[in-house]
C-alpha positions in Angstrom: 25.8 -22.7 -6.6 23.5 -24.3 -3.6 23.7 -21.2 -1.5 22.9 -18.5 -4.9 19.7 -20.9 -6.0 18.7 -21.2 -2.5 19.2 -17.2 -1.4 17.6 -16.6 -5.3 14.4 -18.9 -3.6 14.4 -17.6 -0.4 14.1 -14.2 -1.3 11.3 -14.9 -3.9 9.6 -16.3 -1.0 10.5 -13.4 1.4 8.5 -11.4 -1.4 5.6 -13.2 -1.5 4.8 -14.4 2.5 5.4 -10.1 3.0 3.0 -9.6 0.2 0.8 -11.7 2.0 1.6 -10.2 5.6 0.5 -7.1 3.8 -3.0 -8.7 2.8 -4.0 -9.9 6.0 -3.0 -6.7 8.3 -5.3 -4.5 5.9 -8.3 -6.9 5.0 -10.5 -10.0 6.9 -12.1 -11.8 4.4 -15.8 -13.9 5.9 -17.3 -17.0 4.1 -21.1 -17.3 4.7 -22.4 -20.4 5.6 -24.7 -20.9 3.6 -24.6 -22.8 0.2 -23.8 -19.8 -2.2 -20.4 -19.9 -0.2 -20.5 -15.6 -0.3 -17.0 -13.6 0.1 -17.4 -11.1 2.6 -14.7 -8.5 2.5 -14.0 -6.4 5.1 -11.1 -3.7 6.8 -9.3 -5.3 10.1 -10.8 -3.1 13.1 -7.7 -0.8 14.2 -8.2 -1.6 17.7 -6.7 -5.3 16.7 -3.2 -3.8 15.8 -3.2 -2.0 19.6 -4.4 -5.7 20.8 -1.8 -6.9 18.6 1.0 -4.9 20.4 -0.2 -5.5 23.6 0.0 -9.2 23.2 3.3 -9.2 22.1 4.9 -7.4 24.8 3.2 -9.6 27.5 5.1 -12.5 25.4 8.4 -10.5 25.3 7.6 -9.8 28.8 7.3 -13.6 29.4 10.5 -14.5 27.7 12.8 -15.6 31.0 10.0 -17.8 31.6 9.7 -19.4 28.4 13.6 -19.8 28.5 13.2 -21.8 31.8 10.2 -23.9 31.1 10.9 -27.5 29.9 9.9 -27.7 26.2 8.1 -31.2 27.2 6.4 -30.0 29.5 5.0 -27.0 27.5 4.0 -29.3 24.8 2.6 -31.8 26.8 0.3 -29.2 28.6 -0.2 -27.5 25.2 -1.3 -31.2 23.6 -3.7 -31.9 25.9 -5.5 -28.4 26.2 -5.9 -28.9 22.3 -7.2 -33.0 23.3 -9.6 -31.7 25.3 -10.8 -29.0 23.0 -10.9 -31.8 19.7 -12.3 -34.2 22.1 -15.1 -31.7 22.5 -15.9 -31.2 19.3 -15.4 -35.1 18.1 -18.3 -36.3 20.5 -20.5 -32.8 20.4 -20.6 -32.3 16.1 -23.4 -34.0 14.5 -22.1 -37.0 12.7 -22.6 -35.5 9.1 -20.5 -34.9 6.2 -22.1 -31.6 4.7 -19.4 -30.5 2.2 -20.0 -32.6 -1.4 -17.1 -33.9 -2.0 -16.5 -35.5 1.6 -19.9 -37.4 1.4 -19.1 -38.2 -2.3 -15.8 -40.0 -1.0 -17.5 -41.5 1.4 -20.5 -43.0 -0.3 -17.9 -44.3 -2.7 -15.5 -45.8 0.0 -19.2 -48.1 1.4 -20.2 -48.6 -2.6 -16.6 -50.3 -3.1 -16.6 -52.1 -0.4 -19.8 -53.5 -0.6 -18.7 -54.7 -3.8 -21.3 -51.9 -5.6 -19.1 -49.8 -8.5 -21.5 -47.4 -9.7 -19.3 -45.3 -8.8 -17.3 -45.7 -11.8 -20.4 -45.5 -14.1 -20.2 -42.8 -17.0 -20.7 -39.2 -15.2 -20.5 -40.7 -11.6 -18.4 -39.4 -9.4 -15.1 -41.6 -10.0 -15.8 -40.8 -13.4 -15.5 -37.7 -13.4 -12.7 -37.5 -10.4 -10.5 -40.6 -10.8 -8.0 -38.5 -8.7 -9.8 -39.4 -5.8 -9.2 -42.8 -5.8 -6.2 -42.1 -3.7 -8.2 -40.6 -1.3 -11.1 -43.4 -1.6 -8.5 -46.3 -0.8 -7.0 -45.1 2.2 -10.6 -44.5 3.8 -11.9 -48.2 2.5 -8.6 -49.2 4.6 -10.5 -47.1 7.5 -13.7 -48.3 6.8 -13.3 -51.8 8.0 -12.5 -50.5 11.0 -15.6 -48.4 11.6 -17.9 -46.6 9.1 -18.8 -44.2 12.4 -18.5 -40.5 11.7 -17.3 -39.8 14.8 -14.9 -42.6 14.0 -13.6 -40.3 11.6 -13.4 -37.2 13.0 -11.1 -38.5 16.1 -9.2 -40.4 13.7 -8.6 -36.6 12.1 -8.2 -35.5 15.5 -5.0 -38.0 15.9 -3.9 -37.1 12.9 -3.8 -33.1 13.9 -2.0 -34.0 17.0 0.3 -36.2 15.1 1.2 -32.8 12.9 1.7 -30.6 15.6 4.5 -33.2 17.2 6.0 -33.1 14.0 6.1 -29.3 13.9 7.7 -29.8 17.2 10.5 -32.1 15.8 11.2 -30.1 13.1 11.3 -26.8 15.1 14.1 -29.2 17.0 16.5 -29.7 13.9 15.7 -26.2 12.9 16.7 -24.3 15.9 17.5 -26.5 19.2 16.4 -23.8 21.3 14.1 -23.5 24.8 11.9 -21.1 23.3 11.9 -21.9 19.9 10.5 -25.0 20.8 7.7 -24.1 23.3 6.9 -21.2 20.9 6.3 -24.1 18.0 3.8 -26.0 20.2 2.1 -22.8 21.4 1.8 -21.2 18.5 0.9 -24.9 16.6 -2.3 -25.4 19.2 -3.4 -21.6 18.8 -3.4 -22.0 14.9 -7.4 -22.8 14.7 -7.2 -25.2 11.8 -5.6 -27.8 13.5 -8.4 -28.2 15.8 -11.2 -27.0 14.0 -10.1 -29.3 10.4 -10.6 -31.7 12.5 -14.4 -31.9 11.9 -13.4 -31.9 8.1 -12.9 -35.5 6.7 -11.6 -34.6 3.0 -7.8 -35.8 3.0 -6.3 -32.5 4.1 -5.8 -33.6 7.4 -3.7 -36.7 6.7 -2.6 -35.6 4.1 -0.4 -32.4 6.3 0.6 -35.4 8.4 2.2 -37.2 6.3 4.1 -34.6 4.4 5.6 -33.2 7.9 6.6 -36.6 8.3 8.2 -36.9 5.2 9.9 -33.4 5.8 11.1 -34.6 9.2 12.5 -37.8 7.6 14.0 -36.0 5.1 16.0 -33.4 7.7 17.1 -36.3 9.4 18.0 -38.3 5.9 20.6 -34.8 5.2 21.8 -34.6 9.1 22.8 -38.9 9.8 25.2 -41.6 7.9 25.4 -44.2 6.4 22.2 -46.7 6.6 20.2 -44.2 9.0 20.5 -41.9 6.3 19.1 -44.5 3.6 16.1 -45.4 5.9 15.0 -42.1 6.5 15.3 -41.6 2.7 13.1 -44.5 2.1 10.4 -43.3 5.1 10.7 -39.7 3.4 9.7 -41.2 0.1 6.9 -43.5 1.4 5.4 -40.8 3.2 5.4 -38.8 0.4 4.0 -40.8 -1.5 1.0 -41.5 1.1 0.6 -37.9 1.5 -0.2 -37.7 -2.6 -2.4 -40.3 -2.5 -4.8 -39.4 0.3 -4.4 -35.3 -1.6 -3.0 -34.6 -5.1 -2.4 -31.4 -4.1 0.3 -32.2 -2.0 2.8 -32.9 -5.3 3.4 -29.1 -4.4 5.3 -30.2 -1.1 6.4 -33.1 -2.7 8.2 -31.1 -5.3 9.5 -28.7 -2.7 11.0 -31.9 -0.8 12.8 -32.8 -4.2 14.2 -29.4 -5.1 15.7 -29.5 -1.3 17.4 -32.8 -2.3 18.3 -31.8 -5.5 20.3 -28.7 -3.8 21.6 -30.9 -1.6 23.6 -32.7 -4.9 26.2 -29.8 -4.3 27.2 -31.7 -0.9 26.3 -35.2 -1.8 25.9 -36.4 -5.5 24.0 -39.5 -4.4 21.1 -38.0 -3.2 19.9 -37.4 -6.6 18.3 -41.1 -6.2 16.2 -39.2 -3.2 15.2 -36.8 -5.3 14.2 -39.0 -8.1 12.8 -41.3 -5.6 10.4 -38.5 -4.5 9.3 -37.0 -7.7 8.7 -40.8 -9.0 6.3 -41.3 -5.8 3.3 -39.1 -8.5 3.0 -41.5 -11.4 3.5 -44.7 -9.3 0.8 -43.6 -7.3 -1.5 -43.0 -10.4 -0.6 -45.9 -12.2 -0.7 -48.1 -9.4 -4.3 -47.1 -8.8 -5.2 -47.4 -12.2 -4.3 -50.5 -12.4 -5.8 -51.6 -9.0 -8.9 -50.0 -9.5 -9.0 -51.8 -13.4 -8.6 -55.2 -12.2 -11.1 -54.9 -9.2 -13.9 -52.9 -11.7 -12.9 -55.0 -14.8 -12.7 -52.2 -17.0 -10.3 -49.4 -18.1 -9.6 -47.2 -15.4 -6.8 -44.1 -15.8 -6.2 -41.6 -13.1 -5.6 -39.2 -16.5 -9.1 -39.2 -17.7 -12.2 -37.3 -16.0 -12.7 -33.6 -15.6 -9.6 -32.3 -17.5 -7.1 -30.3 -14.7 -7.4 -27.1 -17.3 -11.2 -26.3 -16.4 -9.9 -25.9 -13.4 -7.4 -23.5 -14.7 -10.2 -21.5 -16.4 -12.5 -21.5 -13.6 -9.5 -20.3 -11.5 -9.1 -17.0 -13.8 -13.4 -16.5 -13.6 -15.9 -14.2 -11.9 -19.4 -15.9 -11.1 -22.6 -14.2 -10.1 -21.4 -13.9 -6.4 -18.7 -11.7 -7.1 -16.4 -14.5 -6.6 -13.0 -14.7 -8.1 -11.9 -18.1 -9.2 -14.3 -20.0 -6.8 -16.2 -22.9 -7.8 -18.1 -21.9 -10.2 -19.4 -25.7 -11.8 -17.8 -24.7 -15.2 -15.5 -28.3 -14.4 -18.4 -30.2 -14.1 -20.4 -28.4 -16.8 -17.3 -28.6 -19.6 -17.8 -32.0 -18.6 -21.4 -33.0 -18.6 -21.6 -30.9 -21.8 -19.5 -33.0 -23.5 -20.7 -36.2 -22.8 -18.3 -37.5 -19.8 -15.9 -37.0 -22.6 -12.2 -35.9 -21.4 -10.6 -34.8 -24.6 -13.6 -33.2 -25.9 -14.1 -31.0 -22.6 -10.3 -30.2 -22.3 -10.9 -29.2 -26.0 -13.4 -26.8 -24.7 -11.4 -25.7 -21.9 -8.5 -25.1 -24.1 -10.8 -22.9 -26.2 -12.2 -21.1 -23.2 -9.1 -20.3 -21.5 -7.9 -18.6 -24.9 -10.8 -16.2 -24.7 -10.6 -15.2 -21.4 -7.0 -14.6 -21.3 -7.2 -12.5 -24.0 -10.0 -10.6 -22.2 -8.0 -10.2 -19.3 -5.0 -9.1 -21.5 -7.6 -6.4 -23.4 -9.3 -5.2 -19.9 -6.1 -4.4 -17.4 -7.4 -2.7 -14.5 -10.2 -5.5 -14.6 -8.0 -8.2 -14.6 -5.9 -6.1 -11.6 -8.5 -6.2 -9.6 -9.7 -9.6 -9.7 -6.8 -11.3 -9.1 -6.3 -8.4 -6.3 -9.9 -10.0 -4.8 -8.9 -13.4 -5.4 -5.9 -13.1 -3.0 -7.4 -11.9 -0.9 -10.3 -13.8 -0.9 -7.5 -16.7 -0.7 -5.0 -16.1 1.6 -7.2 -13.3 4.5 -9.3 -16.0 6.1 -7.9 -16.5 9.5 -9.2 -19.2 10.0 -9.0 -21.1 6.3 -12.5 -22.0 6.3 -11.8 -24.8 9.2 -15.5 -23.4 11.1 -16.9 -23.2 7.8 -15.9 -27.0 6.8 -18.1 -28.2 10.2 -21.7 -29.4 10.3 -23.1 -25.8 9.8 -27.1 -26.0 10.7 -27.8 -24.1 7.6 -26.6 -27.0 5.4 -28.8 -29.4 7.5 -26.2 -30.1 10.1 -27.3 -30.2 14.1 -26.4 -28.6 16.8 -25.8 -30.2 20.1 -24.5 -28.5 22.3 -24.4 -24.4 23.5 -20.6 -24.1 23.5 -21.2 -25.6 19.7 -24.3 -23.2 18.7 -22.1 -20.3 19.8 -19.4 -21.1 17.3 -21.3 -22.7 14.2 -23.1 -19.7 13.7 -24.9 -18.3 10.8 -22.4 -16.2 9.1 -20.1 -15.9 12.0 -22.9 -13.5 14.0 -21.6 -14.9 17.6 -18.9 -12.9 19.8 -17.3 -16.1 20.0 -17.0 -16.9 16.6 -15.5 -13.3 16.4 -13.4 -13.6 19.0 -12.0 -16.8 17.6 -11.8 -15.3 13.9 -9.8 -12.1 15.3 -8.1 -13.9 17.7 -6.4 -15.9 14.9 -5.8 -13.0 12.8 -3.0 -12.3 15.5 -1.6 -15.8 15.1 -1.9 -15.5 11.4 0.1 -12.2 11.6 2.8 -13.8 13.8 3.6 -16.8 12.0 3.8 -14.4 8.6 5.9 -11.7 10.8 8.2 -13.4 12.1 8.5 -16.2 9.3 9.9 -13.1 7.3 12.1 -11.7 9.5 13.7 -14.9 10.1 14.1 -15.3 6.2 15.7 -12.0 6.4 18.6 -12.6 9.2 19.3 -15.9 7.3 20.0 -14.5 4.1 22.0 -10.9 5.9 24.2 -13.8 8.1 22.9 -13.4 11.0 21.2 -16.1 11.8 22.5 -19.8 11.4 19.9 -22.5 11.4 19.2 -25.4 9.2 18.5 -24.2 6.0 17.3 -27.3 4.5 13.7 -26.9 6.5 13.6 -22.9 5.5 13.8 -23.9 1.9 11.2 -26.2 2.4 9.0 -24.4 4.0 9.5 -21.1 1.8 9.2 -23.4 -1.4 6.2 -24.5 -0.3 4.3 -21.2 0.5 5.9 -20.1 -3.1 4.4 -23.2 -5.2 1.0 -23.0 -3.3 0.7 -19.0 -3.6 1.3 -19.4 -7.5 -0.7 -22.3 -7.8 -3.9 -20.7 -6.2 -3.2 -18.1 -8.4 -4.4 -19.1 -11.0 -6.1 -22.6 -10.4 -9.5 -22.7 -8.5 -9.0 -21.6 -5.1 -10.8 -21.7 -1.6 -9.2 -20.7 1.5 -9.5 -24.2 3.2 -6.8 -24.9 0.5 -4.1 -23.0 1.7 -3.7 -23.7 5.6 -1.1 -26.0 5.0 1.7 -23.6 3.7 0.9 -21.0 6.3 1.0 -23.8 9.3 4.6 -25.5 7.6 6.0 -21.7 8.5 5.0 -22.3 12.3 8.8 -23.4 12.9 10.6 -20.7 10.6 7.9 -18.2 13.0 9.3 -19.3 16.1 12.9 -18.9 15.3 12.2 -15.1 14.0 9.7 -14.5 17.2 12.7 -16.2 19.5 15.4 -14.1 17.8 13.6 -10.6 18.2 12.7 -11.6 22.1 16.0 -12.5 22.5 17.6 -9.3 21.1 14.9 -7.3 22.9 16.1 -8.8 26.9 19.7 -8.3 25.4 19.6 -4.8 25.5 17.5 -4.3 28.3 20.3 -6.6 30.7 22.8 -4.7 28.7 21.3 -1.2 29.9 21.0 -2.5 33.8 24.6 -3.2 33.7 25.2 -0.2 32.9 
């Protein structure tokens, strides 16, 4: 039963990451910088597929060395190439949080702890997004250390580093292979928003960490005995459930981690209480907040109320005056405002909404075919998931202080450099999709054997966050994280077709 559910998910998954292959080898999608937050659209030049070759038979072509190279001493090098380079950035970006939401969190995490609430006041920003609270506790915890900026992004910079080790580890339990190992951490420091997140102080960053911590705790929960495998249980729930608090969006890996548990029930009934144990990490979160956050404010504080979670459903399924699709839009904090900081009243409206646009999109077909056709893409073709976009862009009143740092933070991505970095991860984007897929695909034919725990993961993953963003508001910068959880799964396929590759070229010099 274990093996038909998990083939049944890893060829759903197979499906969807080859849809998405199929997205980003035809389209190249460019967010301007300025605050309208414009989708630019555009054809991938055909001279990147020759490049594309080309690149991948001087890797093939590198393959004896990659086989001979110790692993620790690839990542090492690779680690500190990408210090160096998020060192750069740390002391060279303009101490400034330009996206909203990052300086809302912020100016809520010095409020608090100055003993100030008005945060909490009626159609303030805890008001109306009590889901950050999560988020807001970890960085008062931060804040006595330092309210610094640059404070923050190194301590994101640690953090990144911290997630492509754990890639590392995992690509270990995966695959123990040479290659498959130095490809993780090559491919890990090449995958630009790692380094370039780092500039963006919004959860995301810790959040990753701590969920490929929980992951790695969790392999090594279903590979030991006896109390080892109790205490990794415990550290995979704990870091679960910090990787929920500092970013609600990360239930979707959490659930992921749980259905891998729950499969694993076939071999060992008493991991249920693991997979309990990580699905109960969401309300014990939320109610531990709540119940925090009403003792310190002295008034009634639920994680439930605020901007109902269905505008966000109806935004996700709109079309604003920028052409585009399921963007922010404001209709969340609108259906909100409108109805007098009111939570039932604007889920009321919501509910209403969402009726008569789906039975618009249910009347209008070929409409509704194409807008969900621009919203994946839109989603899913921006090699670089926003992580440029998320720095301290001049046009929103950042500074620039260095040349190096002019070059890239660009108006609208008009520097060679910022091309050369956005095709240059297209290629990385392609490999990790490529290869993720063909390893899926020797899996599930037999003729590959790995652990299988980490592929379900990771392909449960990319399927929860690809139907999520679907249909709830989307943004590139929120979909990095299932694309760089593939990184491992990537280098076992790349390995695997390298391998095959000098197979039969040894096998035709014998002969």
């Amino acid at each position: 039963m274990k093996k038909i559910l998990g083939n049944i998910a890893l060829i759903l998954g197979t499906i969807l990451i080859s849809f998405t292959f199929i997205l980003t080898i035809i389209y190249n999608t460019l967010i301007s910088t300025d605050w309208y937050e414009r989708v630019y659209i555009s054809r991938i030049p055909s001279a990147l597929y020759c490049i594309y070759l080309i690149v991948l038979l001087i890797l093939i072509t590198n393959y004896p060395i990659l086989k001979k190279i110790n692993t620790k001493i690839v990542l090492s090098f690779s680690l500190i190439l990408f210090i160096l380079a998020g060192l750069y950035l740390v002391f060279n970006a303009d101490p400034y949080l330009r996206n909203a939401d990052q300086m809302w969190v912020w100016n809520a995490v010095k409020n608090i702890n100055n003993g100030n609430y008005v945060d909490f006041e009626k159609g303030q920003y805890l008001n109306a997004h009590p889901l950050q609270l999560g988020l807001v506790t970890f960085e008062r915890l931060i804040a006595t250390f330092s309210e610094n900026i640059t404070f923050l992004y190194f301590l994101n910079l640690l953090f990144n580093i911290g997630s492509i080790i754990l890639l590392w580890l995992i690509s270990k339990i995966v695959y123990e292979n040479t290659v498959v190992q130095n490809l993780t951490a090559i491919i890990s420091i090449l995958f630009t928003p790692l380094l370039f997140n780092t500039l963006f102080v919004y959860g995301n960053v810790y959040g990753l960490t701590f969920l490929l911590g929980a992951v790695y705790t969790q392999l090594l929960s279903l590979n030991k005995k006896g109390k080892k495998r109790i205490i990794y249980g415990i550290c995979t729930v704990t870091l679960a459930g910090m990787a929920y608090l500092v970013k609600p969006n990360f239930e979707i890996g959490i659930v992921a981690i749980a259905i891998v548990y729950f499969l694993a029930i076939f071999r060992k009934k008493h991991y249920i209480i693991l997979a309990l144990g990580v699905l109960l990490v969401i309300p014990t979160v939320n109610i531990a907040l709540g119940k925090i956050y009403s003792y310190e404010v002295n008034r009634n504080i639920s994680l439930s109320r605020g901007i109902p979670k269905l505008t966000y459903v109806v935004m996700g399924l709109s079309e604003d005056s920028n052409g585009r699709i399921g963007w922010y839009t404001g209709y969340n904090d609108r259906a909100f405002s409108d109805n007098n900081y009111n939570t039932d009243k604007a889920e009321k409206l919501a509910k209403k909404d969402l009726r008569i646009r789906v039975d618009y999109l249910k009347k209008h077909k070929v409409y509704t075919r194409r807008i969900f056709r621009l919203k994946l893409i839109s989603t899913w073709t921006d090699s670089t998931y926003q992580s440029i976009w998320n720095g301290p862009l001049p046009t929103w009143g950042g500074k620039i202080n260095t040349d190096i740092m002019r070059i890239i933070y660009v108006k609208d991505g008009e520097s060679k450099l910022y091309k050369f970095i956005r095709y240059g991860s297209v290629l990385i984007v392609w490999t990790i999709f490529l290869f993720s897929i063909i390893c899926t695909l020797l899996y599930l034919i037999g003729k590959l054997s790995i652990d299988e725990n980490y592929l379900l993961y990771a392909v449960i993953f990319f399927i929860g966050g690809f139907i999520f963003h679907t249909f709830w508001k989307t943004k590139a910068q929120y979909v990095y994280q299932y694309t760089a959880s593939l990184i491992p799964v990537a280098s076992v396929g790349l390995y695997k077709v390298m391998d095959f590759i000098w197979n039969r070229i040894e096998s035709l010099r014998s002969k």
